[in-house]
N, C-alpha and C positions, 0 to 999 in steps of 0.2 A: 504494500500500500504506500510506502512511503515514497518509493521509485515511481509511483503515479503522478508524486509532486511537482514531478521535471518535466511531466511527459511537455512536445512544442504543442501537439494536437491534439485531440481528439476525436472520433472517426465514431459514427453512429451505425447500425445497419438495422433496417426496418425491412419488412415484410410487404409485400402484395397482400398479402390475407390479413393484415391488422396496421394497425397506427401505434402499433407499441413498440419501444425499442428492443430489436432479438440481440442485439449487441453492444459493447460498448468497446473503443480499445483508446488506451493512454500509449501515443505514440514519443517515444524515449528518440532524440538523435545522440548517437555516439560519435564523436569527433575521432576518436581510434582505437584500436584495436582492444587497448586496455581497458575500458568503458563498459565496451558489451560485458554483461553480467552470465557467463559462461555457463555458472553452477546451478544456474534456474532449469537447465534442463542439458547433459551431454548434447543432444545435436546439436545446440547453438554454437556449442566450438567445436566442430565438425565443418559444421557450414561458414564459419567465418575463415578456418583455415584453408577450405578448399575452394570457396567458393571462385571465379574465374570474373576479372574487372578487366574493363577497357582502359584502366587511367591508373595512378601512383596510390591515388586515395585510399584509404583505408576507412570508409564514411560506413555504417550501420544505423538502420533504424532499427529498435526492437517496440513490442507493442507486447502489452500489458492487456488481453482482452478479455473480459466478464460476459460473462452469458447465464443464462437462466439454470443451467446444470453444471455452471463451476465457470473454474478459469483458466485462459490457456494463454501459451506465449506466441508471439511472431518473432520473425526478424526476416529483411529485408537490406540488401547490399546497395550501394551508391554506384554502382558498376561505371556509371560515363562520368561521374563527379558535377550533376548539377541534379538531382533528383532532392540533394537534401537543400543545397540552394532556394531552387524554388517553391517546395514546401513551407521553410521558414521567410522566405518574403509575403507567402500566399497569410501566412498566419499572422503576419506581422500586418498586412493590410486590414484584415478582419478584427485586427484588435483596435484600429486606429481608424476604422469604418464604426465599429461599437462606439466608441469614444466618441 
């Protein structure tokens, strides 16, 4: 929960069949390699050291996602090195649109 704190996003996922939220994920960006939080689950450090980039970066998102029958992890690679760029400009507008 407390890694929830950092997350940049938050990503909703709803249903055709209802207006209720079926998901929730607190989306974590990791600046490097060190970051990613490995011990929440072996493949996440499977996949961080195998994974295959276009670019030098070493950028991870990982996600924190809740759902109605528990909780589970993501992680997702920076592979061209702007994916987390424009995530954080896209949140950075929505916070300064709210505003």
């Amino acid at each position: 929960m407390q890694k929830c704190c950092d997350a940049a996003h938050l990503s909703y996922t709803f249903s055709c069949d209802s207006n209720k939220v079926e998901r929730i994920c607190f989306g974590i960006v990791c600046h490097n390699l060190k970051e990613v939080p490995v011990h929440f689950h072996p493949l996440m450090k499977d996949f961080i050291e195998k994974t295959p980039l276009q670019c030098e970066k070493d950028k991870f998102i990982y996600s924190i996602t809740f759902t109605p029958k528990g909780l589970y992890y993501k992680i997702e690679n920076d592979y061209n090195a702007s994916t987390i760029k424009h995530l954080l400009l896209s949140c950075q507008a929505g916070i300064e649109s709210y505003n």
